[in-house]
C-alpha positions in Angstrom: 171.1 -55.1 -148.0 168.1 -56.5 -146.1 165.8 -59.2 -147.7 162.0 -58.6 -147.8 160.3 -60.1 -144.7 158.3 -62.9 -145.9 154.5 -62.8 -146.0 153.1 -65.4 -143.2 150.8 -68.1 -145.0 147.7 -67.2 -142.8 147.8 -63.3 -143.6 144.8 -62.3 -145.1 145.0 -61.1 -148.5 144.5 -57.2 -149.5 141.4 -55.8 -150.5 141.3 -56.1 -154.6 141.1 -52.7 -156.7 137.4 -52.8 -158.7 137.8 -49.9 -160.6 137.5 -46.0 -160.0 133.6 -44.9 -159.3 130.9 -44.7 -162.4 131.2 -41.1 -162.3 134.9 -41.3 -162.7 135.0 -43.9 -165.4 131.8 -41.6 -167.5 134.3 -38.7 -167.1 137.2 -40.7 -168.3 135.5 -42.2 -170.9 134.1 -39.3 -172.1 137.0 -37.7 -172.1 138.4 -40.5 -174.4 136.3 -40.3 -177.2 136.1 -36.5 -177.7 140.0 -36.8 -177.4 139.6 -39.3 -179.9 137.1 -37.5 -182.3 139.5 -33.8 -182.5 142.6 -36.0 -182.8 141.5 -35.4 -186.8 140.9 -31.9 -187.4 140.0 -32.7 -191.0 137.3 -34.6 -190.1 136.5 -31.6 -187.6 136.6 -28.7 -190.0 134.4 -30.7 -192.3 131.9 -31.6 -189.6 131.6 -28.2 -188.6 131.1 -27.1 -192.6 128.9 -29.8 -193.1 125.4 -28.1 -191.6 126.4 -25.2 -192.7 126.0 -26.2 -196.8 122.4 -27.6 -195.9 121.6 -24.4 -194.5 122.7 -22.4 -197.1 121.4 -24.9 -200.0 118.6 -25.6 -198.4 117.6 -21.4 -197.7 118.6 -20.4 -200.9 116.5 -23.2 -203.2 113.1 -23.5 -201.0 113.5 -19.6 -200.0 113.3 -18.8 -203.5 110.1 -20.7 -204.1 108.2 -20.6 -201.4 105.4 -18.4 -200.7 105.9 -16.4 -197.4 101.9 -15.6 -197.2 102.0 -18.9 -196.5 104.1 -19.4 -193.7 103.0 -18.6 -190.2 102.8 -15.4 -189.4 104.2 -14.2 -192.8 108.1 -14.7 -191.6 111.1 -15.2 -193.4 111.9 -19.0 -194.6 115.7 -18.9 -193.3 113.7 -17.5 -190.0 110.9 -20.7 -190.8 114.1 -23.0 -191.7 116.0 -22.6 -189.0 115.0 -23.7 -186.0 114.2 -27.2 -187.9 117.6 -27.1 -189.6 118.8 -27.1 -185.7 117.1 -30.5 -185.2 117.8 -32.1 -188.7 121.3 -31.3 -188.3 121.7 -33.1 -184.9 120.2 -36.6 -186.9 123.5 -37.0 -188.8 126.0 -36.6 -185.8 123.5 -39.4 -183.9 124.0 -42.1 -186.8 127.5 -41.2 -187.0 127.7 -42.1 -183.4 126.1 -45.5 -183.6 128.8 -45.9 -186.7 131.5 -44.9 -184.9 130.4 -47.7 -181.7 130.5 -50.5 -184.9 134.2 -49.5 -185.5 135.0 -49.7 -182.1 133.8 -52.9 -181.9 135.3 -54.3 -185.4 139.2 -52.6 -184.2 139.2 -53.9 -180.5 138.7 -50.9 -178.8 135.6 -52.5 -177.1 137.3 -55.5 -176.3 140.1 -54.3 -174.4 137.8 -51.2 -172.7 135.9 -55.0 -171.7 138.7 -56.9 -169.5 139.1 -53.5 -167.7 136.6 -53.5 -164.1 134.2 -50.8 -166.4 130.7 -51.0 -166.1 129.7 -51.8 -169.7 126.7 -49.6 -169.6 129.0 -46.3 -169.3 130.6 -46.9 -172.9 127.4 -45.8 -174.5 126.8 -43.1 -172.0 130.2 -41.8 -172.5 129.9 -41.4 -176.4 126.6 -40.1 -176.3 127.4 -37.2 -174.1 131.1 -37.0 -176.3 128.9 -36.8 -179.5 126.5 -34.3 -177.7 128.9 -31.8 -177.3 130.2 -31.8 -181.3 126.9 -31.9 -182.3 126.6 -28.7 -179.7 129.5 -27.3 -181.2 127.5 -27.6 -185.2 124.7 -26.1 -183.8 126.2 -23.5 -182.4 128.3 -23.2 -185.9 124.8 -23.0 -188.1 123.1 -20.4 -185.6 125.9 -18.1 -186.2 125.9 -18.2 -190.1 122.3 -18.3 -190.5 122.5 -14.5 -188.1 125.5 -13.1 -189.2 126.0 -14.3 -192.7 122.0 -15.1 -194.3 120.0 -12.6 -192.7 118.1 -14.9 -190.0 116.5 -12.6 -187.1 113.9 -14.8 -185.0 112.0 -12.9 -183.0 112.6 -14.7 -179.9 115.7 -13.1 -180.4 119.2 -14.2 -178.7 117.0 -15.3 -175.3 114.3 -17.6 -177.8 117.5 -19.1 -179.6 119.3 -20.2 -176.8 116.2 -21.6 -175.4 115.6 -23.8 -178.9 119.3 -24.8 -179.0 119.1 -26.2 -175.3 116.0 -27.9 -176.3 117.4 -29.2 -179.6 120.5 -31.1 -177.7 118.3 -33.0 -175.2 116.3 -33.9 -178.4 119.6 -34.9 -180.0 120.6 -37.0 -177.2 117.6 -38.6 -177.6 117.6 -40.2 -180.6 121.4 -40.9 -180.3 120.5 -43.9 -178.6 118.1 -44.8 -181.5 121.0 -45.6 -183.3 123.3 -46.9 -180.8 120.7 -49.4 -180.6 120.6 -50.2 -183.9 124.4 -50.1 -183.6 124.4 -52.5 -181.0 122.2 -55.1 -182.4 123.2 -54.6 -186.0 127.6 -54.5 -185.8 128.2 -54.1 -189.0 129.0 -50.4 -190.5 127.5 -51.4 -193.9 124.0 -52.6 -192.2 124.4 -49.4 -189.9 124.8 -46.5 -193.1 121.7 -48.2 -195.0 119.8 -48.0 -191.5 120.6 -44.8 -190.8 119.6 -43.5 -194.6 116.3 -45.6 -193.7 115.5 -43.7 -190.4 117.0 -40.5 -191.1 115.0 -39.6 -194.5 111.7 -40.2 -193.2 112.0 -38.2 -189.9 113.6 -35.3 -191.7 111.3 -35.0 -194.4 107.9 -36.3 -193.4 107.5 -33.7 -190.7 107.4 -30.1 -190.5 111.0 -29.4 -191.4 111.0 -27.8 -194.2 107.5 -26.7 -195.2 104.2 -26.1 -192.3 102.2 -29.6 -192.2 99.4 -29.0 -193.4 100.9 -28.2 -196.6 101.7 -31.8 -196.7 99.6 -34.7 -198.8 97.1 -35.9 -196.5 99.7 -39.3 -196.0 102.4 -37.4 -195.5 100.6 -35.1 -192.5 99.8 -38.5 -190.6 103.4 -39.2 -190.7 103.9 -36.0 -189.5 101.7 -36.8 -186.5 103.4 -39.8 -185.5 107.0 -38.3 -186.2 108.7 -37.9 -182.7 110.7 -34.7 -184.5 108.0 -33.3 -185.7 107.4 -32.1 -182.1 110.4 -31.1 -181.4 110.6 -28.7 -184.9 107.3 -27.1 -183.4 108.8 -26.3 -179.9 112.1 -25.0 -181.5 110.3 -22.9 -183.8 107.6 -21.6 -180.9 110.9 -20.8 -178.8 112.7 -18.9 -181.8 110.4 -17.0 -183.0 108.7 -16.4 -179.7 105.4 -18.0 -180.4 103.1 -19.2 -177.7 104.6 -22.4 -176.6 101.4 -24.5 -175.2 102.3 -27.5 -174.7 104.6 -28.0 -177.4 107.7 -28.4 -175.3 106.5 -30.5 -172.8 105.0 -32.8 -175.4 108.9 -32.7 -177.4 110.3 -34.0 -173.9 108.0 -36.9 -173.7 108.4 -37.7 -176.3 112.6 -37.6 -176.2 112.5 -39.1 -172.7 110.2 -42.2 -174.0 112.7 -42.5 -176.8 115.7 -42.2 -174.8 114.5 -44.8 -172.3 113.4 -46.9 -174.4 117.0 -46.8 -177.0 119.0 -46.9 -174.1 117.5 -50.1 -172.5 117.5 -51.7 -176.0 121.5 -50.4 -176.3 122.4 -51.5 -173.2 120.7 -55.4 -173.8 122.5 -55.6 -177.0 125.9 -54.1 -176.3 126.2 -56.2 -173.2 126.5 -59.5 -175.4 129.7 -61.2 -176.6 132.0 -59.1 -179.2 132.9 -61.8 -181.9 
């Protein structure tokens, strides 16, 4: 048995390993956390259910009241309802996401991700674009109840619906990091469920979600003005029911982008300081 030739004391030491590329580490991380959100098919199944009681609750009690003359174009409601549903439902997956970053944080998870050579930055990408495809994955869920089960026929047809749901997930994205901000900055779940009640509420229902807005108290329609979704509920319906667009999806892009940008630099300043 030979011995190991010894090193000479002047050789110059190896190059040290920094970590696989960023685009490696996104996928890998990515990877991770949808991994780790269908490791509990209960929690699945009832995500998936989840939209799918709002649409039907929600279509069966304001379909029965309201007056279709005055709706645009004298449509359906569920047709009306859901393009909007399609954005409203992405808002709960988005807080769930900055809640879900908290828990990381209070188990470890975070900690230990944070003595590997991983750019710190790419944590939050990662579970936004993991969350993105669930919420995908709901949306995709309520389109096909709301056609095959409650009667919805936009008349954008299949081509108009696709076009909304592509639109709806970069909206989605969007506001994610609204509340992995607030995730970020806040760590505590409690803090983060009231927060997300206090955001959530008024961008679902001061806009033009469930009822045109200018059917609104004059307040509320100012709201409405200033509400990032209600932009996005206009382009979504103008794709769906194959309305002319103007500039309505242009303006629900700014608007997303400016959020994103904005969410993401304030995620990325408060994640970046010490875990306690």
């Amino acid at each position: 048995m030979t011995s190991p030739s010894p090193v000479p004391a002047d050789a110059a030491p190896g190059p040290s390993w920094r970590g696989c590329s960023p685009r490696a580490q996104l996928r890998i991380l990515t990877g991770r956390s949808v991994r780790a959100h269908f490791a509990n098919r209960k929690a699945v199944v009832l995500s998936m259910l989840q939209p799918v009681f709002m649409l039907v609750l929600l279509s069966q009690v304001f379909g029965a009241i309201v007056d279709r003359g005055r709706l645009p174009d004298d449509i359906s409601y569920i047709d009306y309802l859901l393009p909007a549903l399609l954005v409203t439902t992405g808002i709960g997956p988005a807080v769930a996401s900055g809640i879900g970053l908290v828990r990381d944080m209070d188990n470890g998870v975070v900690s230990r991700l944070r003595t590997l050579p991983i750019h710190a930055s790419l944590m939050l990408f990662a579970r936004s674009f993991a969350d993105l495809l669930r919420t995908a994955g709901q949306l995709v869920v309520l389109t096909v109840v709301a056609v095959a089960f409650l009667g919805a026929d936009p008349a954008g047809g299949a081509p108009g619906l696709l076009a909304a749901l592509a639109l709806t997930c970069g909206v989605v994205w969007a506001m994610t990091w609204v509340f992995l901000a607030l995730a970020a900055w806040l760590r505590n779940s409690e803090a983060m469920q009231s927060a997300g009640y206090l955001v959530t509420f008024p961008l679902m229902f001061a806009s033009s979600a469930f009822v045109p807005a200018d059917r609104l108290p004059d307040w509320l329609q100012v709201l409405a003005m200033v509400n990032p979704l209600s932009y996005a509920m206009d382009a979504t319906r103008s794709l769906a029911l194959d309305r002319p667009l103007g500039t309505e999806v242009w303006s629900a892009l700014g608007a997303s982008a400016l959020v994103a940008l904005v969410g993401s630099t304030l995620a990325v300043r408060a994640f970046r300081r010490p875990v306690r």
